[in-house]
DRENMIDREN-828658 format. One record per residue (C-alpha): x, y, z; residue in one letter. Coordinates in Angstrom, 2 decimals. Layout:
N
<r u="X" v="Y" w="Z" type="A"/>
...
//
This chain:
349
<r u="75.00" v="-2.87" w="11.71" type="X"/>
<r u="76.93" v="-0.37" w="13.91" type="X"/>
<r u="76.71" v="-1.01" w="17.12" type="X"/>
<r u="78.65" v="2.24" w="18.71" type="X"/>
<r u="77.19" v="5.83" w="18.50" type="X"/>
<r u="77.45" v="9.12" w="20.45" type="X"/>
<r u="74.22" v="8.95" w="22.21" type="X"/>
<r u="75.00" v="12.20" w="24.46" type="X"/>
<r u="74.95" v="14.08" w="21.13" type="X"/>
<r u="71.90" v="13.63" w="20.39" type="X"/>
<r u="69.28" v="15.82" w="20.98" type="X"/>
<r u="66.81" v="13.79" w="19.86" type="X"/>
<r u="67.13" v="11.79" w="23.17" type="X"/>
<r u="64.44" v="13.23" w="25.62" type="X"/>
<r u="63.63" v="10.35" w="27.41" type="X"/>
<r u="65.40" v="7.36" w="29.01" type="X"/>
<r u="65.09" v="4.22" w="30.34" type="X"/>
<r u="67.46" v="2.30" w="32.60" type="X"/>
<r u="66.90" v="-1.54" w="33.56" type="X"/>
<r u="68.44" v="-2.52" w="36.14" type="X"/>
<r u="66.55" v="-5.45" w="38.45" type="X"/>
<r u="68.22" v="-7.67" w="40.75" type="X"/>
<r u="70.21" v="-8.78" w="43.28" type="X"/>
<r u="70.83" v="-6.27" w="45.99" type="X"/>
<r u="74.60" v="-5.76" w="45.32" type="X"/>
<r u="74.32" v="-5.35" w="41.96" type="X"/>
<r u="71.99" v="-2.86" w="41.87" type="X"/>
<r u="73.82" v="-0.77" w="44.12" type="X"/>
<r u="76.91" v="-0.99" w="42.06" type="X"/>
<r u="74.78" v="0.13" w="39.26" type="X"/>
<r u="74.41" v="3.16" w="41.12" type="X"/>
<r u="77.52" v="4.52" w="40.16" type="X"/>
<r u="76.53" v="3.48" w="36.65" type="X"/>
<r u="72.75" v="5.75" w="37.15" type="X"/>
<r u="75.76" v="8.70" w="37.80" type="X"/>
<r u="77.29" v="8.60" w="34.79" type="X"/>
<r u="74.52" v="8.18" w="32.80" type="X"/>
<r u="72.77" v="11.39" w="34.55" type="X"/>
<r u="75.95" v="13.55" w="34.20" type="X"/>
<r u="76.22" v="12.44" w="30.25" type="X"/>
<r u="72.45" v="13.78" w="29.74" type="X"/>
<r u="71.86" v="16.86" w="31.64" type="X"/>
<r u="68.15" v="17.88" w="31.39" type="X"/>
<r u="66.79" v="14.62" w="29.83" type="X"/>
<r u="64.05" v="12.90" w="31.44" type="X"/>
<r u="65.51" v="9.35" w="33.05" type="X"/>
<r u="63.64" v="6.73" w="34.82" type="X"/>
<r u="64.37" v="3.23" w="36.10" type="X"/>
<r u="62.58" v="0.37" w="36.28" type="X"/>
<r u="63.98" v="-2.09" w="39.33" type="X"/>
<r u="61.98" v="-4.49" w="41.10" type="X"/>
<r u="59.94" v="-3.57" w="44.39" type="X"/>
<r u="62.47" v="-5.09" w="46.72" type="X"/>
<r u="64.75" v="-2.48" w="45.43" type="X"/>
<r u="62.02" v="0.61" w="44.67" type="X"/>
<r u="62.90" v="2.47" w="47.92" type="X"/>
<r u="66.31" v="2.92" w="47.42" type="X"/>
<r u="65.65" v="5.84" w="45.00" type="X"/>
<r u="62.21" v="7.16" w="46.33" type="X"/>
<r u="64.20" v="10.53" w="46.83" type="X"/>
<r u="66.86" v="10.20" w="43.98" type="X"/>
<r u="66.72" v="13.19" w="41.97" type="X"/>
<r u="68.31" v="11.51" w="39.27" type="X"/>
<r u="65.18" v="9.87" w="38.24" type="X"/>
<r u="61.88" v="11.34" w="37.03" type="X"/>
<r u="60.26" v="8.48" w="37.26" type="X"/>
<r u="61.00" v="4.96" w="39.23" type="X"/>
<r u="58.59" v="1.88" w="38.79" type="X"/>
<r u="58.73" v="-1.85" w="39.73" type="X"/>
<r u="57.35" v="-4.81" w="39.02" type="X"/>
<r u="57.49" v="-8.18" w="40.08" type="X"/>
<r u="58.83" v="-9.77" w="36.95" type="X"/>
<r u="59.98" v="-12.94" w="39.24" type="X"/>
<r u="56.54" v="-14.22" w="40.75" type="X"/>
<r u="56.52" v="-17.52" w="39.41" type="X"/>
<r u="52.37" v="-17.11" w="39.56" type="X"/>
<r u="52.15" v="-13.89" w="37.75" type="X"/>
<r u="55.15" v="-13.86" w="35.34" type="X"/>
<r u="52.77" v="-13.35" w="32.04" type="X"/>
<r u="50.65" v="-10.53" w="33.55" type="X"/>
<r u="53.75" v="-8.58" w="34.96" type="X"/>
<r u="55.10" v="-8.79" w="31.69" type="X"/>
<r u="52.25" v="-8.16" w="29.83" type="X"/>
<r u="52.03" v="-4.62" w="32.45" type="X"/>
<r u="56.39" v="-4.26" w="31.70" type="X"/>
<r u="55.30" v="-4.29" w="27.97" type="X"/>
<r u="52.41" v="-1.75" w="28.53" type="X"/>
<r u="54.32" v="0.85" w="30.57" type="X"/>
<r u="57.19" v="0.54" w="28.59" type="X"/>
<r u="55.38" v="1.51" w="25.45" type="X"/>
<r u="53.14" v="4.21" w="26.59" type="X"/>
<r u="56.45" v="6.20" w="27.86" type="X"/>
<r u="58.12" v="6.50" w="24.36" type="X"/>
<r u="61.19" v="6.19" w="25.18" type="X"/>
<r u="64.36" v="7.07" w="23.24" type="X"/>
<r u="66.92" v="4.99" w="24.16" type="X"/>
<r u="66.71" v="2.28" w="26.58" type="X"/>
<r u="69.97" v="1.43" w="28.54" type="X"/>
<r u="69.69" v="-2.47" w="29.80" type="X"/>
<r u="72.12" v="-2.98" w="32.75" type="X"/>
<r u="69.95" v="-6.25" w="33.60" type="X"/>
<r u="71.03" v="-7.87" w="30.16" type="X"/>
<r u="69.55" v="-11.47" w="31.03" type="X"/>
<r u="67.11" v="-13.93" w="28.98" type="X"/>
<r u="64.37" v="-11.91" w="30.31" type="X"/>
<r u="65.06" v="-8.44" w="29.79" type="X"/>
<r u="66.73" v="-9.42" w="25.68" type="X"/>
<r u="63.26" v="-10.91" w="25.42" type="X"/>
<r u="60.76" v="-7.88" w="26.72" type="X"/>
<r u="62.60" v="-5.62" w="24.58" type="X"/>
<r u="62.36" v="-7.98" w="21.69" type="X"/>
<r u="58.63" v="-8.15" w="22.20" type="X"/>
<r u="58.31" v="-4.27" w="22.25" type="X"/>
<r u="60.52" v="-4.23" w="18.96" type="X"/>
<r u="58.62" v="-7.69" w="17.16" type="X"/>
<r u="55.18" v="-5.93" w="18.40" type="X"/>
<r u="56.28" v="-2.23" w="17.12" type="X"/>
<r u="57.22" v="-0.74" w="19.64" type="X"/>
<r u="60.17" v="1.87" w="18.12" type="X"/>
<r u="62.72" v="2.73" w="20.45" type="X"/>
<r u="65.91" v="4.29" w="18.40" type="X"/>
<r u="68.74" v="3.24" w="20.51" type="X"/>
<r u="68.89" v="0.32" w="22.85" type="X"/>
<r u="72.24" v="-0.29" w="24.41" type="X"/>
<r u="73.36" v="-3.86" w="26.13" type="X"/>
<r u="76.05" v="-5.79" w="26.35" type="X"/>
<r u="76.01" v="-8.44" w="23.51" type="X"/>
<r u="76.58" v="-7.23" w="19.83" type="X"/>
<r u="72.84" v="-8.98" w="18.60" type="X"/>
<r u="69.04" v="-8.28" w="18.57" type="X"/>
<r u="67.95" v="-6.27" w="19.91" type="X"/>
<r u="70.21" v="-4.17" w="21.33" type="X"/>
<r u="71.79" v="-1.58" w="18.21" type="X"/>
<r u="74.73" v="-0.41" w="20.70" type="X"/>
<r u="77.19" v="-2.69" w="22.27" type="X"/>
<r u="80.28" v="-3.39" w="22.99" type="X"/>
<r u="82.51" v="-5.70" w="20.87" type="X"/>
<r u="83.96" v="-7.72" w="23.39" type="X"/>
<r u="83.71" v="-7.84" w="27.26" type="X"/>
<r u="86.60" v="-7.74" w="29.62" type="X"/>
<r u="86.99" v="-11.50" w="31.69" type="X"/>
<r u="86.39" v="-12.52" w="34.33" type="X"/>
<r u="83.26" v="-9.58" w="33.30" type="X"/>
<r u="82.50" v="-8.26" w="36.94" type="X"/>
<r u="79.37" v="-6.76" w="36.93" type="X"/>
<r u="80.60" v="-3.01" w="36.65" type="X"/>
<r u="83.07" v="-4.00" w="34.16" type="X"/>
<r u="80.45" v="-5.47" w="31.81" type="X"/>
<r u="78.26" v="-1.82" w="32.34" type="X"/>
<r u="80.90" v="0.62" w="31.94" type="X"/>
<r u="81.74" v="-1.41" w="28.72" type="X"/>
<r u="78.50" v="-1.00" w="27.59" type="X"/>
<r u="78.36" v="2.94" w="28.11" type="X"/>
<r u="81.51" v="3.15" w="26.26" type="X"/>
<r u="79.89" v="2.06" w="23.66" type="X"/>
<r u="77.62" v="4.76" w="23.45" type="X"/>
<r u="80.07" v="7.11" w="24.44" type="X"/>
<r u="79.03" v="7.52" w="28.10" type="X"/>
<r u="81.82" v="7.96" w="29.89" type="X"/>
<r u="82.11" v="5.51" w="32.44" type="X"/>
<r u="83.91" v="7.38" w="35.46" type="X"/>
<r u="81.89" v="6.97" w="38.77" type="X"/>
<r u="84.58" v="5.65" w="41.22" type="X"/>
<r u="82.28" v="3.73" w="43.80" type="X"/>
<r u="78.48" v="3.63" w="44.19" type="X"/>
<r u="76.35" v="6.71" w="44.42" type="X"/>
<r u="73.04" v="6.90" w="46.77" type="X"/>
<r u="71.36" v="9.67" w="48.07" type="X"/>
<r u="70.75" v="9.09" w="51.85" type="X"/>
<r u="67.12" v="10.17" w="53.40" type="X"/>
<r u="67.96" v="13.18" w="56.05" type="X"/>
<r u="65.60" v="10.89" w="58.10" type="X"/>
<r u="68.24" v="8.47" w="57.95" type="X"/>
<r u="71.40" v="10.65" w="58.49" type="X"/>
<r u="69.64" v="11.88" w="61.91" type="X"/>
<r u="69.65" v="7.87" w="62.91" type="X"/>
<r u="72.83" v="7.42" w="62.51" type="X"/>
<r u="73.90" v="10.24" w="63.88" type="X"/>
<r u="71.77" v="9.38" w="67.15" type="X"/>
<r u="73.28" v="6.16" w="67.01" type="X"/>
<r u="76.66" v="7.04" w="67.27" type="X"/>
<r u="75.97" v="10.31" w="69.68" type="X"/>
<r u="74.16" v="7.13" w="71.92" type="X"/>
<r u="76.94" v="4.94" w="71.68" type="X"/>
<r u="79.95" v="6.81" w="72.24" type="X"/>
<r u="81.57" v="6.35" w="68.83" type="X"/>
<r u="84.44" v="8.11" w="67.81" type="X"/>
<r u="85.29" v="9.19" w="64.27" type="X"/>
<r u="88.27" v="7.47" w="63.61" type="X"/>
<r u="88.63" v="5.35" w="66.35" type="X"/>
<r u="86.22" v="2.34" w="65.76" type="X"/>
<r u="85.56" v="-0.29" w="63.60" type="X"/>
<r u="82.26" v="-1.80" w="61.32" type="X"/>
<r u="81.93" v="-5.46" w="60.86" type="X"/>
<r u="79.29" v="-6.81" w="58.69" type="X"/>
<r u="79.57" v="-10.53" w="59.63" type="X"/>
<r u="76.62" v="-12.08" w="58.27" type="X"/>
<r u="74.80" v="-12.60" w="54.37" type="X"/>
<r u="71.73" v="-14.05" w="53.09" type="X"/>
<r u="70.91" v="-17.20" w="55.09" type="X"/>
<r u="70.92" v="-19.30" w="51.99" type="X"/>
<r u="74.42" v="-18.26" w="51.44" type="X"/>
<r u="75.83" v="-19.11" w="55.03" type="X"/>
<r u="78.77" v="-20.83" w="53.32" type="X"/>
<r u="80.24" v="-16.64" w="52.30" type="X"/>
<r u="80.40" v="-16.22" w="56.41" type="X"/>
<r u="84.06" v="-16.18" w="57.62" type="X"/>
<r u="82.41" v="-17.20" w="61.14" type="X"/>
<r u="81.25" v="-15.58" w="64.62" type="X"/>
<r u="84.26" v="-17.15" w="66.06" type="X"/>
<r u="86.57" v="-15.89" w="63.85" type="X"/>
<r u="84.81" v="-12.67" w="64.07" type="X"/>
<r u="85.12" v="-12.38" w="67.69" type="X"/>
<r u="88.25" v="-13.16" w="67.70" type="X"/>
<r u="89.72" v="-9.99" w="65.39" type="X"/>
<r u="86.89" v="-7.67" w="67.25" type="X"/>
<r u="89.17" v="-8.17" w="70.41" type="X"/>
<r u="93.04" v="-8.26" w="68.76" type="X"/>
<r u="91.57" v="-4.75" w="67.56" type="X"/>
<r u="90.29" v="-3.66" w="70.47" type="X"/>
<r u="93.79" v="-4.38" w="72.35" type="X"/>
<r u="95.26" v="-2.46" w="69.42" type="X"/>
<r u="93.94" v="0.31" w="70.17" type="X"/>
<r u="90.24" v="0.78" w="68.83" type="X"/>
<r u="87.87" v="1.88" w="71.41" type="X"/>
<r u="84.65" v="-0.08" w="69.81" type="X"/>
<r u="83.50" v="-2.81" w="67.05" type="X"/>
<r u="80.59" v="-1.73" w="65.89" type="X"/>
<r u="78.25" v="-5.13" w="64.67" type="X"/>
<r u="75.48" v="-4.67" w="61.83" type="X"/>
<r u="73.09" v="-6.86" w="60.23" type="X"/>
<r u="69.52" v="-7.81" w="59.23" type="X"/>
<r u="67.39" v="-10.75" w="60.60" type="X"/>
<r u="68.92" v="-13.04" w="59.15" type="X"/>
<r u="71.72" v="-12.23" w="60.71" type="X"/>
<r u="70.67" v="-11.60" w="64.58" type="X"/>
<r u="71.83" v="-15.04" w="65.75" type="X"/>
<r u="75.63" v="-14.54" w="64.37" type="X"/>
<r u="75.98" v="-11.21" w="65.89" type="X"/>
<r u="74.71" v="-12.35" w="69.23" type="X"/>
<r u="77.58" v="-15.04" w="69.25" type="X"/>
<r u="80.00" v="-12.25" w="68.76" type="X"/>
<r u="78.77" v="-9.92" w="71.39" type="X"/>
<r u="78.85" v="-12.55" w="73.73" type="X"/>
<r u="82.73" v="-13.35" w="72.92" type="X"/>
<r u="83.57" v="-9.72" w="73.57" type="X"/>
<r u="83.32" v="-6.96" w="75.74" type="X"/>
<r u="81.21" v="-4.11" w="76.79" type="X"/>
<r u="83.15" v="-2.65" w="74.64" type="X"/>
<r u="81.47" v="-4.03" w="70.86" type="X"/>
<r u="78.62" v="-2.41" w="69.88" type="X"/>
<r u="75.65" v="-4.91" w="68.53" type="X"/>
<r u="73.40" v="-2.50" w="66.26" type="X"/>
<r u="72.24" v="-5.44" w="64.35" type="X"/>
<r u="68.29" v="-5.65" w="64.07" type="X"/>
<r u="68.41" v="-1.90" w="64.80" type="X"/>
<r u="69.55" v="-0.34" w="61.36" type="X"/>
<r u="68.11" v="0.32" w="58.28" type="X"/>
<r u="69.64" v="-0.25" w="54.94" type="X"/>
<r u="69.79" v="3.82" w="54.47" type="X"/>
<r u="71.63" v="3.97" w="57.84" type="X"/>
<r u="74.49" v="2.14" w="56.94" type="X"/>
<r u="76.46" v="4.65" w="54.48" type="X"/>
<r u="76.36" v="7.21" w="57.62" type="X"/>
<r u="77.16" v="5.17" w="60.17" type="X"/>
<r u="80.65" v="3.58" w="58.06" type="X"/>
<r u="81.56" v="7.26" w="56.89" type="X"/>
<r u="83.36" v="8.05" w="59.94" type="X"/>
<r u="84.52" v="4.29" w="61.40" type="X"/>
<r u="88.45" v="3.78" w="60.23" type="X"/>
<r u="87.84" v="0.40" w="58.82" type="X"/>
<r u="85.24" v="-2.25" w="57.52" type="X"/>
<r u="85.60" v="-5.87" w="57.56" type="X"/>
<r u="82.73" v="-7.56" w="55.29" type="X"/>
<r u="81.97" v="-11.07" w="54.13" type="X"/>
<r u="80.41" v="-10.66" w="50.75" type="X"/>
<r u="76.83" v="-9.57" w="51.23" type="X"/>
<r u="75.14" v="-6.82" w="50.17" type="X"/>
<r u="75.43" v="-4.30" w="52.71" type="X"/>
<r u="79.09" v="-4.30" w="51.85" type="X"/>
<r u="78.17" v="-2.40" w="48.63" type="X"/>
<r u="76.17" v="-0.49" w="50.59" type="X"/>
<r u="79.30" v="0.73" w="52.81" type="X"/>
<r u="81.15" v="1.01" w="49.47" type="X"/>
<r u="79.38" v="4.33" w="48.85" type="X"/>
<r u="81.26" v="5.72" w="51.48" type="X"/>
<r u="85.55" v="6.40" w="51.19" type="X"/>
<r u="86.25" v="4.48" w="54.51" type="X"/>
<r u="88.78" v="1.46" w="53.86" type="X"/>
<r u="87.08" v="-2.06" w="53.90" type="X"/>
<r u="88.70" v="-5.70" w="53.35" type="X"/>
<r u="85.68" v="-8.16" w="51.93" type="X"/>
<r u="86.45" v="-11.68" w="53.11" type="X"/>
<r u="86.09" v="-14.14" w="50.03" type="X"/>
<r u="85.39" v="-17.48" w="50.10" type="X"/>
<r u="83.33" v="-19.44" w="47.90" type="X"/>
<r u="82.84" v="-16.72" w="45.56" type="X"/>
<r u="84.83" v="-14.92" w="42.73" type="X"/>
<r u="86.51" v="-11.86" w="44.17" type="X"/>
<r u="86.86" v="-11.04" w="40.14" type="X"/>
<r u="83.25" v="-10.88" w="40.28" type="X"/>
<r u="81.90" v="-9.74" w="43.77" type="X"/>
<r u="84.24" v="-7.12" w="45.35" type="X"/>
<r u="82.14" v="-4.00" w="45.97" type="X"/>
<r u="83.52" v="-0.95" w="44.13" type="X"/>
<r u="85.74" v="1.57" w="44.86" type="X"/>
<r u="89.53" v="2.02" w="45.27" type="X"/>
<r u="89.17" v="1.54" w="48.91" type="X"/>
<r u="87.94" v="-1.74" w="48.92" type="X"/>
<r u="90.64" v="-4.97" w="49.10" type="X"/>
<r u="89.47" v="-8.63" w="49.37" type="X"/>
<r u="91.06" v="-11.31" w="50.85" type="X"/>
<r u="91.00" v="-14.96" w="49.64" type="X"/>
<r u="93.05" v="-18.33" w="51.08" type="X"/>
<r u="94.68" v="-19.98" w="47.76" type="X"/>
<r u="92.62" v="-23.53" w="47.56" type="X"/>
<r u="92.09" v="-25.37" w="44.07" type="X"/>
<r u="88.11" v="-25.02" w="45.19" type="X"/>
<r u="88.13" v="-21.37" w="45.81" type="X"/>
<r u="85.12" v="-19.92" w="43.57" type="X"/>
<r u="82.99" v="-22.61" w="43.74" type="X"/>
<r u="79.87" v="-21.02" w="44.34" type="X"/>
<r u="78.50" v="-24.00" w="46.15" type="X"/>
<r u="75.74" v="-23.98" w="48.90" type="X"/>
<r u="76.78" v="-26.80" w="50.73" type="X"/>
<r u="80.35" v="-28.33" w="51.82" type="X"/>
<r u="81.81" v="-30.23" w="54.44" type="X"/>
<r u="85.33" v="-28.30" w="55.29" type="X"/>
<r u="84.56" v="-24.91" w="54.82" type="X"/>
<r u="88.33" v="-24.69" w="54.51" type="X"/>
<r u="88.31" v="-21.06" w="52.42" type="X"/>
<r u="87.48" v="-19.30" w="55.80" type="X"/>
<r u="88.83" v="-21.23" w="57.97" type="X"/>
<r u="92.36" v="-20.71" w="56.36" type="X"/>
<r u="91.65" v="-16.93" w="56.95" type="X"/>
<r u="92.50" v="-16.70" w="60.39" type="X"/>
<r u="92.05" v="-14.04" w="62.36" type="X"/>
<r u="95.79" v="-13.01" w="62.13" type="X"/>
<r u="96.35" v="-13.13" w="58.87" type="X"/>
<r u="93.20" v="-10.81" w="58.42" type="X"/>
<r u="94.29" v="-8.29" w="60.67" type="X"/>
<r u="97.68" v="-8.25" w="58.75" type="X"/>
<r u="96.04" v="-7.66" w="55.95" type="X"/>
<r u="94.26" v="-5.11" w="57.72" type="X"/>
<r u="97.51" v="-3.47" w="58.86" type="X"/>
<r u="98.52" v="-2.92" w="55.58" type="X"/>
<r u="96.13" v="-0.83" w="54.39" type="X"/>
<r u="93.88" v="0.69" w="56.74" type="X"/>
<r u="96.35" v="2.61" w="58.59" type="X"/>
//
């Protein structure tokens, strides 16, 4: 079986279907992904199929015709929403299916539709085996997430070219931000954006409201009239501990932003700093230089994209150990606030 083709020359492929499902960050990486794949077929119908978490990011995204979820991870209701995956799928007709999820569960809802017969000509993934018919041959290592997608578009002949994530921000959303930084005095140019929190179950990829604090006012003695603090609820607690270290100087916008707001609101700041949480993907869609802090996670695998992102990462034997719980902490705490702000120094002049 072949397993490349050149899938943009092919008229006969009117309709599309992109999987992409979970977790935040990777999703919005894909979105540089949904680019290419809307500039290689110009006038063909595309939709996307996310879960409902992640439905609202492209309520207004004109690459998409159509864009429906469904809660494929309810452990109560997993045979009915793939029973209704299978159903929608199949009354759509699709022509080639594009499968950026590529787990156990997406390989096996499009081996149902093919077992059940359900013809869909192409179906491109990332494994060289049923039931995709395009794929790569090999995938680069350590495969970050992009890497493993672009490799799969290649192998239809997509070019793969998107440098850094692509959203399409609500004017609703625009007009916030630009409130918010009207209200709070902020500069183009001469503040900062920390995003010093994550998911609360992975409180291990926090460098640390001390640490934090710390940097917010060696920058603000350099020079930068305001830090600028955002986060979700999860994250309320951290940025109060900040705030409280600082001035009236830092700006605590967290619990006051919505995920939409944060692409305007980094555009004009002249740095990021970011532990490795989804919001700093979000920020990636914008050209404004930002150093991810790495601990217990691969920056191979997690660093958002674009060529103005850097990571930083202390050199420890148990660096990328992806572990929940631990008892040193020592890859933060070996990234002291100096040696950030070096790092900082050179390369968000």
């Amino acid at each position: 079986m072949r397993y490349c083709a050149d899938l943009p020359a092919d008229p006969a492929i009117r309709r599309i279907l992109i999987i992409k499902w979970s977790a935040m960050g990777d999703v919005i990486l894909a979105t540089a992904l949904f680019e290419d794949i809307a500039r290689a077929f110009p006038g063909r119908e595309i939709h996307l199929n996310t879960l409902p978490t992640w439905q609202k990011l492209f309520t207004e995204d004109p690459r998409f015709q159509k864009v429906f979820a469904i809660d494929l991870r309810n452990p109560r209701g997993q045979v009915t929403a793939a029973w209704e995956w299978l159903r929608q799928v199949r009354h759509q007709r699709y022509d080639l299916v594009i499968d950026l999820q590529c787990n156990d569960r997406s390989r096996l809802l499009l081996s149902l539709l093919a077992l059940t017969g359900c013809r869909i000509p192409y179906r491109l993934g990332n494994r060289q085996q049923f039931p995709y018919n395009i794929a790569p041959a090999e995938l680069p290592q350590p495969a970050h997430t992009i890497d493993r997608g672009r490799a799969a578009l290649q192998a239809g002949n997509i070019p793969a070219t998107t440098p850094r994530p692509v959203l399409h921000i609500p004017d609703a959303h625009r007009s916030h931000a630009q409130d918010l930084l009207a209200t709070h005095g902020l500069t183009p140019g001469q503040f900062a954006i920390f995003l010093p929190g994550c998911n609360v179950h992975g409180h291990l990829k926090r460098w640390g409201a001390d640490r934090y604090a710390a940097l917010a006012n060696q920058l603000y003695q350099e020079g930068l009239e305001r830090i600028v603090l955002i986060g979700g609820p999860d994250e309320i607690e951290e940025c109060q501990r900040i705030a409280q270290a600082c001035g009236p100087w830092l700006v605590n916008l967290c619990g006051q932003t919505a995920i939409f707001d944060i692409p305007p609101l980094c555009e004009p700041a002249r740095l990021i700093v970011a532990n490795d949480t989804g919001t700093a993907h979000m920020a990636a869609a914008t050209p404004t230089p930002m150093l991810v802090l790495c601990g217990p996670t691969d920056p191979r695998r997690v660093k958002p994209l674009g060529d103005n992102v850097v990571t930083l990462q202390a050199d420890l034997p148990c660096i990328n150990c992806y572990r929940k719980t631990c008892s040193h902490h020592s890859c933060m705490a070996m990234l002291t606030p100096s040696r950030v702000l070096q790092r900082l120094r050179e390369f968000a002049r």
